[in-house]
C-alpha positions, 0 to 999 in steps of 0.5 A: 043161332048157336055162334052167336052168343060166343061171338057176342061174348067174345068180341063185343061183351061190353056193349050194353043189351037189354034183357028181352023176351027173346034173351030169356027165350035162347038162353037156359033157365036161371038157377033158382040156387039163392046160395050165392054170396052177391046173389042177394046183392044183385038178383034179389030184386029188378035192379037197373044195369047203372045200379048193376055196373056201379056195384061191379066196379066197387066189388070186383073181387068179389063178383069174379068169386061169383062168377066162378061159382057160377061157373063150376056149378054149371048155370051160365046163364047166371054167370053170363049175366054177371059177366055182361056187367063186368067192365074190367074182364082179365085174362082170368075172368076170360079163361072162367067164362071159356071154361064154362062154355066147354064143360058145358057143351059150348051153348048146349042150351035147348038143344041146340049144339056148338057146329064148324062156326061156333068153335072157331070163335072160341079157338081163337080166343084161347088164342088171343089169351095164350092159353094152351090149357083151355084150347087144348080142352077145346080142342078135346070137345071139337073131336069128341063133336066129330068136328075135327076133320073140318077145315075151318076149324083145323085152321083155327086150330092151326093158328092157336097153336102157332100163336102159342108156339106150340108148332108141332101141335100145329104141324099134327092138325095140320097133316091130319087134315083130310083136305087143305085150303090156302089157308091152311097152307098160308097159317102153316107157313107164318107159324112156322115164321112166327116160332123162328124156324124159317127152314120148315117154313119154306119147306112147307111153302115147297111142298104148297107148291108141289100140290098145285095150289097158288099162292096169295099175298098172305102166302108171299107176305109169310114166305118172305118173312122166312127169308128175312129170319134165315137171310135166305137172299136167293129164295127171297129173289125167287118169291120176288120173280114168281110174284112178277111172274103171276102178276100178284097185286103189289099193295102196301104190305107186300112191297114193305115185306119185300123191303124188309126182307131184302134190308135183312138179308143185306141189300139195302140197295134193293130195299131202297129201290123199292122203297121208293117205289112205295106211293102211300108209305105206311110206318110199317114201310119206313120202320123196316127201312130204318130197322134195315139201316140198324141192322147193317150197321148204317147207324147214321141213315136210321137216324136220317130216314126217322127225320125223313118220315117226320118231315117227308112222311108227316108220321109220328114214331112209333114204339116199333121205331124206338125199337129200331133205332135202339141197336144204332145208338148201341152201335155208335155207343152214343149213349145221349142219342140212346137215352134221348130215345129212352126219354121219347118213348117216356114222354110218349107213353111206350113205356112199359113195353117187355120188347122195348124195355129189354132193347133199353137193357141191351143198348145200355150194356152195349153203351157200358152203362150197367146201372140203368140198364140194371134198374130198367131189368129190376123194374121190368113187370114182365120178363122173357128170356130175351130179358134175361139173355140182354141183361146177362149180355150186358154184363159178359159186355162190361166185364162183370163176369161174376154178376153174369152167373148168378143171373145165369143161375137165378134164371135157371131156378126160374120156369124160363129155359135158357136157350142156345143164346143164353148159353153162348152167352154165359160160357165165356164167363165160366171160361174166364172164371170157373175151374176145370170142375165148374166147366165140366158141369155146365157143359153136362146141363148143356148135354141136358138140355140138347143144345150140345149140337148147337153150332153156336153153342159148341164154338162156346163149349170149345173156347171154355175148355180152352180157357179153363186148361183142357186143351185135348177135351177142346179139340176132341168137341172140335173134331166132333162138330158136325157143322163147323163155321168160321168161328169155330176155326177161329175158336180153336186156333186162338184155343192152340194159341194162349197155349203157346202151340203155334205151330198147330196153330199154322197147321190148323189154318192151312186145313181150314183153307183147304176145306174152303173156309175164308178167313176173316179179321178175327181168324188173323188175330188169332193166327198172329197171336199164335205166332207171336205167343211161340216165337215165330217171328217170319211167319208172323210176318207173312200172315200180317202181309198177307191180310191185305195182299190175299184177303182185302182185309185192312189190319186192326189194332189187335193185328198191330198188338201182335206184330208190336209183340213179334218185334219186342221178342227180337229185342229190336226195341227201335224198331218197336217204336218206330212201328208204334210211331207209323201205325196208321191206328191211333196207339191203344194202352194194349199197344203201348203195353207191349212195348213195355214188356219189352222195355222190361225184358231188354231192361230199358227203363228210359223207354219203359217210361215213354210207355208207361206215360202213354199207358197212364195217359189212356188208363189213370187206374192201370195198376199193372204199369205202376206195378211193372214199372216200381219194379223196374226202378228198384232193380235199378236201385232208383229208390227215390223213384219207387217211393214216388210211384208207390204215393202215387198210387196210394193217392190214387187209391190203387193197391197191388194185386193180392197174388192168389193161386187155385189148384182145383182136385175133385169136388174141392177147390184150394186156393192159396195166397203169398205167404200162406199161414192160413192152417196148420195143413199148409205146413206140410207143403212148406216142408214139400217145397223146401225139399224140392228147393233144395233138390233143384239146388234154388237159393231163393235169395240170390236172385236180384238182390240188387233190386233191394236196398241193404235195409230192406235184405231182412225183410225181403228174405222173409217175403221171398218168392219162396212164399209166393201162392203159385210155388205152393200151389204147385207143390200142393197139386204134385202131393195131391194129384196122380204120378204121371197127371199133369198139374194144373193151377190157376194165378189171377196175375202175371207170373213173376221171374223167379216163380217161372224159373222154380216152375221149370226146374221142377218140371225137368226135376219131378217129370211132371207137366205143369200147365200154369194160367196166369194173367196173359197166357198158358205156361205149359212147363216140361221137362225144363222148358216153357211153351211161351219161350220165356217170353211173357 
């Protein structure tokens, strides 16, 4: 009799009853307390349960005080009746009411106690409210009961704390159970699936089998969803055999599990195979197939099989299905297809969904429309931290590094804990923008949160490094990562290559095929930007020829980027067009950009506007080319040209890049700009760098005058290059750094001529290394030369 008010309570409180003899006869006595404020209001006299439940409606406030008064002074039988009348129970008013049933005994009333029935009602409902508090109170009066070695109630402990996600508590009950049934097993194994972790999930499914206990559809059904969240493909055949083997009914849900699973783990041919062996196809069944076709990038049959299951299948689509179909718009990047779904689930009221809505976020970004997957985030109700990783993906996405970090930072002031995902995510913007300093930071809080060992997250931790200008610190992460994958080989190449270290570059892809790792399109782009980047044209060559030939791998327009700027280093600017003109690939502004820089290296101005039209023609807003290309006509003297380019852009609203160099020391952060006067201080390195001008014997006015008409002379001496923000960045970092250390300094556009030339001498003069980052590449200036061979 005990269970029965917990099951009634639970799962049908709303049904009306009557207040009978037999009622009053199982439950305590009221309270006689009259205290209360709603008491007068409700129990002073035999009201009927219309008058009852209009009054709840119009003072619910009110009456959840009540009922915890009720509550927390221990006459439940007052705040069960109060709680029959409440039409609108939240997860508050339930998380009240559970409470009240544990610190009172759980139905201790006239003696009779709670046993193995009552509490599993009650486990359950802590977990259908995810509240681990309230379960784990239960949990504290089922062992003081002496009911916790039962088996019904060690699985429902079982299955609350995987709902909740608390899969070591789960894993504790789980192995303390003196025995264990299938469901046991069975409850294990999905949650472990249901907390990501399909590994200890098909451990555990090993281990039920080592006992010699058979499993069931909803053993298959879990296991296999394993399979799909590890991409497990030979244990999923395996399941798949045992299954035939034993006979095992193949009902609905086992057959769409055995679909799903083989659609994530890459075989929609076998996935399509038993699709169609389906009789009564479920929308479960068609969501995993077009869910399946999404995944693998088969953007084009997700869309077909949702016509198929109107028309075929007669079934509406569901919220699940606009879910599935999201990643195939952002795919194709048809964004009228995406916001066609968007509109669907509007008009079919899914909306709001925190999982639908973070796919609308992602699926804007990847279709690089940042305002309204910003104003769905800012609108969302409810946030989890895939919300907060596919906002900050969509900005990583469409360049706005800068807004990536603040909501990288707002969310770290949050309860939500970044994740391996998000901190994958974000370092690529640190990478980009963040000091030396800055990096080493957010690599410690990494440390902090032990997803230092992430594969994932080390291949992030490498490229930052990278990037921010600490080659050594990058490769000694490299060397220590315990599991290393094809990223990470990419990671550190491209790492060697922007640093204009090509030949370590060959060297470490000649140990990453020796350890039996294949190459992909991406280790190519960083192996022909090595070879490009130091000069070294044959090799080039070689690695080109050898995608198809060795590999199978067609070539892509980065690939031809490369080869285009290997031809431009040799001067051979015929050739170069010609290889534009034969390219299989539609020409992009990065390939007619590099025959542009050749053009200005060989000073060509007639083929440099060939490829300034096509670059204008892709990118109307490229300043770069506007600025590259005025600065070849005045060297030129074609002023009438310069003056054409300069309206040009003015009409255009295109300024040129303020130059503006940073040299990080310590805590502190200098930044200095084209001809400095911010503060007194700045004189001091004035007076450096006249001194070193004249120790490596620089006229600063010599050099291509000619580019200046006679009128201009004055003013051009007083904004020479002498002025320029790297050249006292430099001289501020050899005044302020230790004799010995290498200079760093960061430039926000692409070095000039004349600042390259002072940045060798000095390093040949001072003995110092100078690392310079401009826009392109890393300029690792010693002893007189440049690691980019002068060609940048």
């Amino acid at each position: 009799m005990a269970s029965t008010f917990p099951h009634t309570y639970f799962y049908n409180s709303k049904r009306p009853r009557n207040a009978s003899r037999e009622k009053r006869a199982r439950t305590p006595q009221t309270n006689p307390d009259t205290d209360l404020i709603l008491k007068p209001r409700i129990f002073k006299t035999a009201r009927s349960k219309r008058n009852q439940s209009f009054l709840v409606e119009r003072n619910s406030v009110s009456l959840t005080r009540a009922l915890s008064s009720y509550v927390e002074r221990g006459y439940m039988k007052n705040a069960l009746d109060l709680f029959e009348n409440m039409r609108q129970c939240d997860t508050f008013i339930w998380n009240v009411m559970i409470r009240g049933f544990v610190d009172n005994g759980l139905m201790e009333f006239g003696g009779v106690r709670g046993d193995n029935f009552t509490y599993p009602f009650v486990i359950k409902a802590c977990g259908g409210l995810y509240d681990l508090a309230e379960g784990e109170r239960v949990h504290g009066k089922v062992i003081k009961s002496g009911l916790d070695l039962d088996v019904y109630i060690g699985n429902s402990l079982i299955i609350m704390y995987a709902k909740i996600g608390c899969i070591e508590s789960a894993e504790m009950v789980f192995r303390e159970m003196p025995v264990r049934d299938l469901v046991s097993w069975n409850s294990m194994i999905s949650g472990y699936v249901s907390v990501g972790d399909g590994w200890r999930s098909l451990s555990c499914f090993r281990e039920m089998q080592a006992s010699g206990i058979k499993l069931d559809r909803f053993s298959v059904i879990g296991i296999l969803g394993a399979c799909s969240l590890e991409g497990f493909l030979r244990n999923g055949k395996e399941i798949h055999c045992q299954m035939m083997r034993s006979r095992l009914e193949l009902d609905v849900m086992v057959q769409t599990s055995l679909v799903d699973m083989y659609a994530k783990c890459g075989r929609m041919d076998y996935a399509e195979r038993l699709f169609d062996q389906i009789t009564d196809k479920s929308i479960v069944a068609w969501n995993a197939m077009i869910g399946g076709y999404s995944l693998n990038a088969q953007s084009f049959e997700s869309f077909a099989y949702v016509r198929k299951m109107q028309e075929g299948g007669k079934l509406h689509p569901d919220w699940i299905t606009m879910i599935n179909l999201l990643p195939s718009c952002a795919q194709l990047e048809a964004i009228l297809l995406g916001k066609s779904v968007h509109g669907f689930a509007i008009r079919n009221g899914f909306l709001p969904h925190l999982v639908l809505e973070t796919a609308l976020v992602d699926m804007y970004g990847e279709c690089r429309k940042l305002k309204p997957a910003e104003c769905l985030f800012g609108q969302m109700n409810e946030r989890n931290l895939i919300s907060w990783n596919a906002m900050i993906a969509s900005y990583m996405k469409n360049g706005e590094n800068r807004k990536a970090m603040t909501l990288f930072q707002d969310l770290c002031n949050k309860t939500l804990k970044p994740d391996a995902t998000t901190i994958a995510s974000i370092l690529p913007a640190y990478a980009e923008l963040a000091s030396l300093r800055e990096a080493e930071q957010i690599h410690g809080y990494v440390t902090k949160l032990k997803l230092d060992s992430n594969t994932f997250v080390s291949n992030s931790i490498v490229f930052m490094y990278g990037k921010c200008g600490n080659l050594l610190r990058a490769r000694e992460i490299f060397d220590r990562m315990t599991f290393k994958d094809v990223i990470s080989w990419n990671t550190v190449i491209m790492a060697y290559a922007i640093h204009g270290f090509g030949r370590i570059s060959i060297e470490l892809f000649s140990e990453m095929r020796e350890k039996g790792f294949e190459p992909n399109g991406s280790t190519f782009v960083s192996l022909l930007l090595s070879c490009s980047v130091a000069g070294l044209v044959n090799e080039g060559w070689e690695y080109f020829n050898s995608m198809k030939r060795d590999y199978n791998i067609n070539p892509g327009i980065e690939h031809y980027g490369c080869i285009l700027d290997l031809i431009g280093r040799t001067g051979n600017l015929d050739h170069a067009k010609n290889f534009i003109e034969e390219m299989p690939l539609a020409p992009t502004a990065r390939i007619w950009g590099s025959l542009l820089t050749a053009s200005r290296n060989k000073g060509d101005v007639e083929l440099a506007e060939i490829a300034a039209e096509h670059i204008l023609s892709l990118e109307h807003d490229n300043t770069g080319c506007y600025v590259l290309l005025s600065n070849m006509y005045a060297e030129a003297g074609r002023w009438e040209d310069v003056e054409r380019i300069k309206f040009h852009m003015k009409k255009e609203g295109l300024e040129k890049s303020v130059g503006c160099s940073v040299v990080d020391l310590s805590s502190k952060t200098f930044r200095f700009v084209n001809q400095d006067r911010s503060d007194n201080e700045i004189n001091m390195v004035y007076d450096v760098l006249d001194i070193i001008s004249k120790k490596i014997g620089e006229d600063v006015y010599v050099h291509s005058l000619t580019k200046f008409r006679p009128s201009d002379l004055e003013k051009k001496r007083a904004n020479s290059a002498k002025s320029h923000s790297l050249r006292l960045a430099i001289c501020f970092g050899l005044i302020s750094t230790t004799i010995g250390n290498p200079v760093l300094v960061r430039k926000n556009i692409r070095i000039c001529e004349a600042c390259h030339r002072f940045a060798k001498r000095i390093s040949e003069t001072t003995k110092r290394e100078i690392i310079v980052r401009d826009s392109k590449i890393f300029h690792h200036f010693n002893g007189g030369h440049c690691s980019c061979g002068d060609y940048w």
